[in-house]
MMTF fields as JSON, N, C-alpha, C and O atoms, coordinates in Angstrom:
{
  "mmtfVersion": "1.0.0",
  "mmtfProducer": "UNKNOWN",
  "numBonds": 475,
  "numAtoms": 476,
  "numGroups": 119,
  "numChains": 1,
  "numModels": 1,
  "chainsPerModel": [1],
  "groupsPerChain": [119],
  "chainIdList": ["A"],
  "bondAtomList": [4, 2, 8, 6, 12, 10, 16, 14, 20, 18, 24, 22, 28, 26, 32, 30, 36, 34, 40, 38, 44, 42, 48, 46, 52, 50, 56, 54, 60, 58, 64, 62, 68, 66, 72, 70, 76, 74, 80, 78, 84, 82, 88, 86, 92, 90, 96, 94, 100, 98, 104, 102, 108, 106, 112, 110, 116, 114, 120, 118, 124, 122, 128, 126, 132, 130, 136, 134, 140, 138, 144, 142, 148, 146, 152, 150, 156, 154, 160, 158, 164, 162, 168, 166, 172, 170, 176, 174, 180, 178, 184, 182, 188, 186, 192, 190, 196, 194, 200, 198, 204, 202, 208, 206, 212, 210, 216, 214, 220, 218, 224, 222, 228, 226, 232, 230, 236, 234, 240, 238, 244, 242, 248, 246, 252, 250, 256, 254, 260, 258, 264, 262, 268, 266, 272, 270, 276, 274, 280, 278, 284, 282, 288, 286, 292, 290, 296, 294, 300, 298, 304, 302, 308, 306, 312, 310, 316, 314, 320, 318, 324, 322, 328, 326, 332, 330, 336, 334, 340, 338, 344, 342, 348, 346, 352, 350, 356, 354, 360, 358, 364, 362, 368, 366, 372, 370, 376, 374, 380, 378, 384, 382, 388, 386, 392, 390, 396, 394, 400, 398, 404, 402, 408, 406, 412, 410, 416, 414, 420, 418, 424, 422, 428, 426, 432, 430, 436, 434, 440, 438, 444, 442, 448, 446, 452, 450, 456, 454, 460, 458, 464, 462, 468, 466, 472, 470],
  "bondOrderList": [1, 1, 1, 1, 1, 1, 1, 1, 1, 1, 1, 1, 1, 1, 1, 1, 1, 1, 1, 1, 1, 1, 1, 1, 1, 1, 1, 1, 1, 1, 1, 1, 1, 1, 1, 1, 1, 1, 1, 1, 1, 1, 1, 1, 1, 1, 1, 1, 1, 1, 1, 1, 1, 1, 1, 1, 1, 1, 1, 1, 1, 1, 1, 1, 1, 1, 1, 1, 1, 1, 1, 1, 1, 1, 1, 1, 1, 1, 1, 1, 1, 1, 1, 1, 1, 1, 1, 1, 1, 1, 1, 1, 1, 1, 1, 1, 1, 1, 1, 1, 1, 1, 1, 1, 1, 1, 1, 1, 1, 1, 1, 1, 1, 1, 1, 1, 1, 1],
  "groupList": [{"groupName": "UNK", "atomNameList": ["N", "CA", "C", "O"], "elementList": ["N", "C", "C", "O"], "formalChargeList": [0, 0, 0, 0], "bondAtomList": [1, 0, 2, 1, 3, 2], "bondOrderList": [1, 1, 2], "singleLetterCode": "X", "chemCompType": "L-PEPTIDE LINKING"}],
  "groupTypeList": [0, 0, 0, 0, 0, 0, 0, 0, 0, 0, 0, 0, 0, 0, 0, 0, 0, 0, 0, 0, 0, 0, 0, 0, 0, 0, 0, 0, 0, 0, 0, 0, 0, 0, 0, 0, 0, 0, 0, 0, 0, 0, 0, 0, 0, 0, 0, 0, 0, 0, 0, 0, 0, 0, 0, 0, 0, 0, 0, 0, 0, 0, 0, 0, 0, 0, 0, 0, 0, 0, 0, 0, 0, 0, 0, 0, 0, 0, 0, 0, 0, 0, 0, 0, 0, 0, 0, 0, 0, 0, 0, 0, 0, 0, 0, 0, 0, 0, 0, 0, 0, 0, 0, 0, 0, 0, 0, 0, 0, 0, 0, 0, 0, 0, 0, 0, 0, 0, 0],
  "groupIdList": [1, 2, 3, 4, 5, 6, 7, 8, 9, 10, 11, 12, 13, 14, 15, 16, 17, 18, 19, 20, 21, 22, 23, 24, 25, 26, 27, 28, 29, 30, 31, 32, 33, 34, 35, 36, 37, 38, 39, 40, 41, 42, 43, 44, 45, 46, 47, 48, 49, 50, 51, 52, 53, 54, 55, 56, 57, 58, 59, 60, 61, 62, 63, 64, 65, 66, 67, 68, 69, 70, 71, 72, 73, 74, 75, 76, 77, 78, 79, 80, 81, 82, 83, 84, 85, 86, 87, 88, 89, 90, 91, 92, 93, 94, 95, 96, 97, 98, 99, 100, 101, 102, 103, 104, 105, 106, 107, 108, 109, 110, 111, 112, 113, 114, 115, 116, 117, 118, 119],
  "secStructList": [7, 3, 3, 3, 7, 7, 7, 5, 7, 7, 6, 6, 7, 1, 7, 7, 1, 1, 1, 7, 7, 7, 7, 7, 7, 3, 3, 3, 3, 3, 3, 7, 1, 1, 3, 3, 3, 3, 3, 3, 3, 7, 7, 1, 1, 1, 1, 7, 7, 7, 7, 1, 1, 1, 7, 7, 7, 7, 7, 7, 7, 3, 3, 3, 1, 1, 7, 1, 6, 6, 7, 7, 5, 7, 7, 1, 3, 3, 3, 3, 3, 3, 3, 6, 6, 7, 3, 3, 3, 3, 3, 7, 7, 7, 7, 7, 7, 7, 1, 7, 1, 1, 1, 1, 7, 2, 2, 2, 2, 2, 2, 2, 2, 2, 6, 6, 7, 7, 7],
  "xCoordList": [4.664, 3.684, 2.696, 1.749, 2.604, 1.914, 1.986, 2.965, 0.64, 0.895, 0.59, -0.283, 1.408, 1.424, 0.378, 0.156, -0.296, -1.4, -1.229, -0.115, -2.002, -1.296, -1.054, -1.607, 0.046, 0.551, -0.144, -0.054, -0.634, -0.863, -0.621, -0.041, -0.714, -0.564, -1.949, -2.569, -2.185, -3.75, -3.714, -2.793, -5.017, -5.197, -5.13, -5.614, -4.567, -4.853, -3.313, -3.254, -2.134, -1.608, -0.114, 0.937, -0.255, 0.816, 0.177, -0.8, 1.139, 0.218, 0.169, 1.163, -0.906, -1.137, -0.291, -1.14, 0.368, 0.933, 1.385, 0.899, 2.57, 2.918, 3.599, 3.448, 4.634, 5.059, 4.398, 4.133, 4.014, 3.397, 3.864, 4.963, 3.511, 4.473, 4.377, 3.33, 5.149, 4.924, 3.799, 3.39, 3.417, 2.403, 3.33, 4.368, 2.238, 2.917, 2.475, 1.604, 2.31, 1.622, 1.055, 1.288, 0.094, -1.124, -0.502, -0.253, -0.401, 0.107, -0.745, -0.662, -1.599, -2.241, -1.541, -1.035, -1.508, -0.942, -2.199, -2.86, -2.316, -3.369, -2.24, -1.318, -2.433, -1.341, -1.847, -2.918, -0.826, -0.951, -0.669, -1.021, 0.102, 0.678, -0.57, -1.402, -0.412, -1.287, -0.921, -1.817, 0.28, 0.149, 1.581, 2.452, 1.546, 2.666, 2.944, 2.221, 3.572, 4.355, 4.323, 4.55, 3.917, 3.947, 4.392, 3.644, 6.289, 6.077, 6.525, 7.553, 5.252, 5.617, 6.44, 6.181, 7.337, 8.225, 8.33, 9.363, 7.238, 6.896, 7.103, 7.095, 7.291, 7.196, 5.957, 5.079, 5.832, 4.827, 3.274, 2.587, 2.998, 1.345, 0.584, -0.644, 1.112, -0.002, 0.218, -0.637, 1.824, 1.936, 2.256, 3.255, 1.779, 1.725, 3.235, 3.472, 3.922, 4.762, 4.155, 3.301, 4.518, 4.182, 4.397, 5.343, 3.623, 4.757, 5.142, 4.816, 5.816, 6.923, 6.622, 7.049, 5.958, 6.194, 4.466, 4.167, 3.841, 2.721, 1.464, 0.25, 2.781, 1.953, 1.275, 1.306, 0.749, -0.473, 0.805, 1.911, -0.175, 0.587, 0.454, -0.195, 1.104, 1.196, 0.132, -0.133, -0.193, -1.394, -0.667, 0.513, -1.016, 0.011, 0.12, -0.814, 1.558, 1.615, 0.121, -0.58, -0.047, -1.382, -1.01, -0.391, -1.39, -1.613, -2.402, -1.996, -3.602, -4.743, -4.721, -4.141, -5.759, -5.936, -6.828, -7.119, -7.271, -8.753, -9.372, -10.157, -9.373, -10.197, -11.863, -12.246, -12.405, -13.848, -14.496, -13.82, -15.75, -16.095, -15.339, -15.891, -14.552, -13.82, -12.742, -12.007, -12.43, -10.764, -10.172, -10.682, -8.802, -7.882, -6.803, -5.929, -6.786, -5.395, -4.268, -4.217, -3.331, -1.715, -1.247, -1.269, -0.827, 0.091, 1.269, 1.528, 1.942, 3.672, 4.347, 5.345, 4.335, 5.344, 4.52, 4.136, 4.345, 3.31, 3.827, 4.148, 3.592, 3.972, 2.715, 1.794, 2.439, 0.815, 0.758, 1.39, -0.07, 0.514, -0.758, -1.887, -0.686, -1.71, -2.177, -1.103, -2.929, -3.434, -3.789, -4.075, -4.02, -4.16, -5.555, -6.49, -5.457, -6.442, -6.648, -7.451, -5.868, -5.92, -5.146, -4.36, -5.552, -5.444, -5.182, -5.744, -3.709, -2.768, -2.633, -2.044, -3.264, -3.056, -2.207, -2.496, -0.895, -0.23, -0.391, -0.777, -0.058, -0.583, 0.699, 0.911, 1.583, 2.823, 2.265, 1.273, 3.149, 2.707, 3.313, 4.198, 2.446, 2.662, 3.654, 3.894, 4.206, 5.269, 4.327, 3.13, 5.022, 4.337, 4.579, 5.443, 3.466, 3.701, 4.413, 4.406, 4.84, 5.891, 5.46, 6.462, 4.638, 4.677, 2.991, 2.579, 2.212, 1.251, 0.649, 1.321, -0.893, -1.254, -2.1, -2.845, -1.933, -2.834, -1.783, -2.05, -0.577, 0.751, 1.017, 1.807, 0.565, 0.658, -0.135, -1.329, 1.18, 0.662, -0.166, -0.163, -0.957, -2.101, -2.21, -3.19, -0.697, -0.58, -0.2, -0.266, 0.348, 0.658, -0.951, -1.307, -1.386, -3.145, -3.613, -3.836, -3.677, -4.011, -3.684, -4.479, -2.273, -1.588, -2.485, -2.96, -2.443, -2.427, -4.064, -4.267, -5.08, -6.065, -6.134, -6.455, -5.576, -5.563, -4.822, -5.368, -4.116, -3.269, -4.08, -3.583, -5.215, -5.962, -4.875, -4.409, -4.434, -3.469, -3.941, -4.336, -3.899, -4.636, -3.792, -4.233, -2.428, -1.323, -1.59, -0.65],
  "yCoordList": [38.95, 37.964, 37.592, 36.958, 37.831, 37.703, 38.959, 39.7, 39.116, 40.192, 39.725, 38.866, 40.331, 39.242, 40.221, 41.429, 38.898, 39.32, 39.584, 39.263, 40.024, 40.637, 38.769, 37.705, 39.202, 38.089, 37.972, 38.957, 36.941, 36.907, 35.725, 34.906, 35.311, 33.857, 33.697, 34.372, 32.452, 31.631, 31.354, 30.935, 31.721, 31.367, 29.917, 29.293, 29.2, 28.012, 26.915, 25.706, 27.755, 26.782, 26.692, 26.159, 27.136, 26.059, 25.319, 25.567, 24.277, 23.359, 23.553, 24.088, 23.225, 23.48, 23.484, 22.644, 23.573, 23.287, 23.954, 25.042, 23.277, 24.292, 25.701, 26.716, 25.388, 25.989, 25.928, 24.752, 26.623, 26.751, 26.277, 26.755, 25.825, 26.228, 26.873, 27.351, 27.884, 28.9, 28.864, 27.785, 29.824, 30.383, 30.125, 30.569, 29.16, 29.861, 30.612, 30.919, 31.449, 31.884, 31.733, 30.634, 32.658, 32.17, 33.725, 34.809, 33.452, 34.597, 33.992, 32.794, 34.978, 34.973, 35.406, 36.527, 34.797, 35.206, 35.168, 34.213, 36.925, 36.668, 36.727, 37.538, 35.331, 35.478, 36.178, 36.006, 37.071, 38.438, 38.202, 39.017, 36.938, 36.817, 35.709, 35.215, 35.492, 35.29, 33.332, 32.493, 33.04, 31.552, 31.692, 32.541, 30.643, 30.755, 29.306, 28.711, 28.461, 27.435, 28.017, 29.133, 26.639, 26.232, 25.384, 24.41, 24.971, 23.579, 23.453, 23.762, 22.806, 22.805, 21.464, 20.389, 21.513, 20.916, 20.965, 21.235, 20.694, 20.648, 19.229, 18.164, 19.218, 18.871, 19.039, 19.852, 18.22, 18.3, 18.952, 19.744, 18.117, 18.424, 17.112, 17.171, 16.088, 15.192, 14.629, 14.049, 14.854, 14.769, 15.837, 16.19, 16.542, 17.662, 17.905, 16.986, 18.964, 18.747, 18.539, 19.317, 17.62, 16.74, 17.605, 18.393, 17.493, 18.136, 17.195, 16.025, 17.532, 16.554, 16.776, 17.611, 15.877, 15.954, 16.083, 16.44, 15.912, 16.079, 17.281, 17.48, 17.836, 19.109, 18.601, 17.402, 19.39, 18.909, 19.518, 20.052, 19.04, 18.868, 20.588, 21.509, 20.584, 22.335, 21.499, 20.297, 22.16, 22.776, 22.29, 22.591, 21.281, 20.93, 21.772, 22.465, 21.753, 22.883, 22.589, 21.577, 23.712, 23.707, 24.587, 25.575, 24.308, 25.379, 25.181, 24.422, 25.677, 25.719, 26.787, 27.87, 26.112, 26.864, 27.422, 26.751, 28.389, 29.197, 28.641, 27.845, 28.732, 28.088, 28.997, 30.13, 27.882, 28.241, 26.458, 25.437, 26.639, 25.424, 24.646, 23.571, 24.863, 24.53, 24.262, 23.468, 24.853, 24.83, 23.334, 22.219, 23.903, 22.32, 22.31, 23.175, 21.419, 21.524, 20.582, 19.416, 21.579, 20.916, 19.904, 20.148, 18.769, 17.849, 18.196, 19.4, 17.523, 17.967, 17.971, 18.559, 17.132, 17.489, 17.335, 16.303, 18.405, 18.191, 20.138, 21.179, 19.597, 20.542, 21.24, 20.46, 22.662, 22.55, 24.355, 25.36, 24.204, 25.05, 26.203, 25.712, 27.212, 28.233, 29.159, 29.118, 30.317, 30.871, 32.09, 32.197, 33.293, 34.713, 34.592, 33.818, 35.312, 35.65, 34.405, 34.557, 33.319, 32.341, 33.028, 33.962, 32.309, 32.748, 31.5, 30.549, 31.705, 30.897, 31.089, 32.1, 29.945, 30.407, 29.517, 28.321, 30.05, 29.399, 29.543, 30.527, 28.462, 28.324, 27.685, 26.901, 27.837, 27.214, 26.413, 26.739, 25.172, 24.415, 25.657, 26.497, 25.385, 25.767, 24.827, 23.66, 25.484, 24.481, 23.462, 23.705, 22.092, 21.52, 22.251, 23.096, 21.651, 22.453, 21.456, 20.227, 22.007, 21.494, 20.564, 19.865, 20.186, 19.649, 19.912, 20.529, 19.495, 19.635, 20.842, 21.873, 20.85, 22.321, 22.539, 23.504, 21.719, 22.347, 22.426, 22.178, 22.688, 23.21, 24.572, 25.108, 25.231, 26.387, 27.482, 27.756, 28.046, 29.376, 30.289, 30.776, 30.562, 31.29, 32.832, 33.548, 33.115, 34.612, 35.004, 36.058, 33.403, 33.5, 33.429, 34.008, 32.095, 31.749, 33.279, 33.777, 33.938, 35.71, 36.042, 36.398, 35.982, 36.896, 36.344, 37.018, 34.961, 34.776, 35.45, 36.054, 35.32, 35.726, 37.008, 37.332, 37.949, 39.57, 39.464, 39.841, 39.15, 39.115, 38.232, 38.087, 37.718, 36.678, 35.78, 36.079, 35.032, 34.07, 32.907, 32.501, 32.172, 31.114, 29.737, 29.237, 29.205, 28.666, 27.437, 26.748],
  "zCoordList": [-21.477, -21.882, -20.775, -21.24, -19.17, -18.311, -17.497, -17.398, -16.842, -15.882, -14.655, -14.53, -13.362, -12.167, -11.402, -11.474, -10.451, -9.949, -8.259, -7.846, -7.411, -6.102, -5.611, -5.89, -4.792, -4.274, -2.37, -1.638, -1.983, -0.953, 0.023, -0.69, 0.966, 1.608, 2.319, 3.141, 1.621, 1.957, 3.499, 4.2, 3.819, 5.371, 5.465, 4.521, 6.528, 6.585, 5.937, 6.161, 5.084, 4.279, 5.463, 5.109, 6.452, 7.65, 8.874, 9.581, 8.85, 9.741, 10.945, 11.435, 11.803, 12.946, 14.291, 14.593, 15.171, 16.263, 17.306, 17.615, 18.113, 19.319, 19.168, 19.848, 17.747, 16.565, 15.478, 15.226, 14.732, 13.575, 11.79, 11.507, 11.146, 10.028, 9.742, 10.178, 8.683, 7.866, 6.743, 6.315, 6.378, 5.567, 3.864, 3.373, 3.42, 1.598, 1.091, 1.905, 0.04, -0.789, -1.828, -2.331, -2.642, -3.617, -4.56, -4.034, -5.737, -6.714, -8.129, -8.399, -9.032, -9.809, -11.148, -11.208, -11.915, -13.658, -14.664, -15.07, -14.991, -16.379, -17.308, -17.221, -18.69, -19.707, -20.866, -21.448, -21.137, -22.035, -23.184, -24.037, -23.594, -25.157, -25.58, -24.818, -27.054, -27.698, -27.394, -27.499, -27.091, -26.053, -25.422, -25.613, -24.651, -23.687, -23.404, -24.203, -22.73, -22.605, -20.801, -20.333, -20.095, -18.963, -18.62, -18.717, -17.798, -17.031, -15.698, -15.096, -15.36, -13.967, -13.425, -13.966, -12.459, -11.911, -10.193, -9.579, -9.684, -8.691, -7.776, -8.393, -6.287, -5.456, -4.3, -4.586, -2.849, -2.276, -2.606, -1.961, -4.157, -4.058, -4.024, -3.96, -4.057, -3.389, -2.192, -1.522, -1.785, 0.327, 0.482, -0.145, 1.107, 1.556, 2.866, 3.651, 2.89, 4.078, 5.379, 5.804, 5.973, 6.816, 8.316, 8.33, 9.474, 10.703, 11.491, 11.288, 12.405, 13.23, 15.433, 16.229, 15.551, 16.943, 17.316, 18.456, 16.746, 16.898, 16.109, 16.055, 15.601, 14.892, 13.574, 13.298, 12.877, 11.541, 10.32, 10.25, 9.606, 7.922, 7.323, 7.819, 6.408, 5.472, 4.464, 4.488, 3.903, 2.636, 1.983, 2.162, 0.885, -0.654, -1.685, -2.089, -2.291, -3.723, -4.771, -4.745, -5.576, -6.498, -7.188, -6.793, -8.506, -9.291, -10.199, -11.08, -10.33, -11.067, -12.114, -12.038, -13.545, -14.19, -15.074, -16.064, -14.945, -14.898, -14.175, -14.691, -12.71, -11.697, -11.689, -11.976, -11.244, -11.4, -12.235, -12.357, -12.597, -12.766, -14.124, -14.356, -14.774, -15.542, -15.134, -15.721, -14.07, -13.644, -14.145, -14.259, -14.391, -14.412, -13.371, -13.431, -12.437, -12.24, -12.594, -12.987, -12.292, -13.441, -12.409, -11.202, -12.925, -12.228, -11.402, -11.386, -10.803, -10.898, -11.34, -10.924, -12.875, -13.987, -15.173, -15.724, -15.427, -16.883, -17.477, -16.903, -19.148, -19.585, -20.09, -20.334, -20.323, -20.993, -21.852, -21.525, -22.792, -23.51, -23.221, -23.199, -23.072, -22.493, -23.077, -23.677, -23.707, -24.22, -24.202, -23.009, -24.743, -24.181, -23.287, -23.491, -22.524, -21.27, -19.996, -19.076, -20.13, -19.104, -18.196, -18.355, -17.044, -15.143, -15.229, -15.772, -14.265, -13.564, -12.481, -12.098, -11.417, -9.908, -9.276, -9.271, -8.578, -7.892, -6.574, -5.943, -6.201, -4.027, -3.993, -4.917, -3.158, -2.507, -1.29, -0.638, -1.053, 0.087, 1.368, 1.204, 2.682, 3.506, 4.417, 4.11, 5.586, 6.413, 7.111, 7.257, 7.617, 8.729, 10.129, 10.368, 11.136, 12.315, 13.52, 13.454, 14.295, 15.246, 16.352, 16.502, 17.135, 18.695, 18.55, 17.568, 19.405, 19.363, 19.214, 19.216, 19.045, 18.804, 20.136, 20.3, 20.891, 22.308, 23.02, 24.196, 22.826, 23.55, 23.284, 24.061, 22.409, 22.052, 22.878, 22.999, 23.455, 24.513, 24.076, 22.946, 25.038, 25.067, 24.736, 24.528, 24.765, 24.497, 23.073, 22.441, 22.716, 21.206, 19.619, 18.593, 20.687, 19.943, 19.517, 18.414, 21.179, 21.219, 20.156, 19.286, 20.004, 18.778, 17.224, 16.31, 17.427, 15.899, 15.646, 14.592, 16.568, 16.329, 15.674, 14.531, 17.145, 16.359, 14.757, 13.72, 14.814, 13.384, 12.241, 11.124, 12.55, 11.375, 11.053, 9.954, 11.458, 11.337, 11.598, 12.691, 10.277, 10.598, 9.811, 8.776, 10.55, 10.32, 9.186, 8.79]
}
């Protein structure tokens, strides 16, 4: 009834620091049946995970639907009933980050650069 779309992790969705948080990911659903039943049961989308020690906050959960100038997005507990050819985009919150972010070694920054890492 859906076909899953490439899965990737959004630049930007862990929070900043000496340690980083982790990266969530963003995964796309076009729905294939003629309707479908959605409920979401979510956590951290309007506080975002927080970091600890000085580091910055993760990216909050989202999941939008048919984004673009219509887009809606879904609450954290809402049920909603969906339709053939709607796009479902999920974004996972990213981690918070650890200790400050101007503590973070210089050989690592290096790294995240070459790697497009952008916590």
């Amino acid at each position: 009834p859906r076909l899953g779309g490439r899965r990737r992790s959004p630049l930007g969705s862990g929070g900043d620091g000496a340690h980083r948080g982790g990266l969530g990911f963003r995964r796309a659903y076009r729905i294939l049946a003629p309707e479908l039943t959605l409920t979401s049961m979510l956590d951290r989308r309007v506080v975002p995970p927080y970091g600890l020690a000085g580091g910055r906050d993760g990216a909050p959960f989202r999941i939008t639907l048919n984004p673009g100038p219509r887009e809606r997005v879904i609450r954290g507990k809402e049920t909603v009933q969906l339709a053939a050819n709607d796009l479902v985009v999920i974004e996972t919150c990213g981690g918070g980050g650890y200790g400050p972010p101007g503590e973070r070694p210089a050989d690592r920054t290096a790294r995240d650069r070459a790697e497009d890492y952008r916590g």
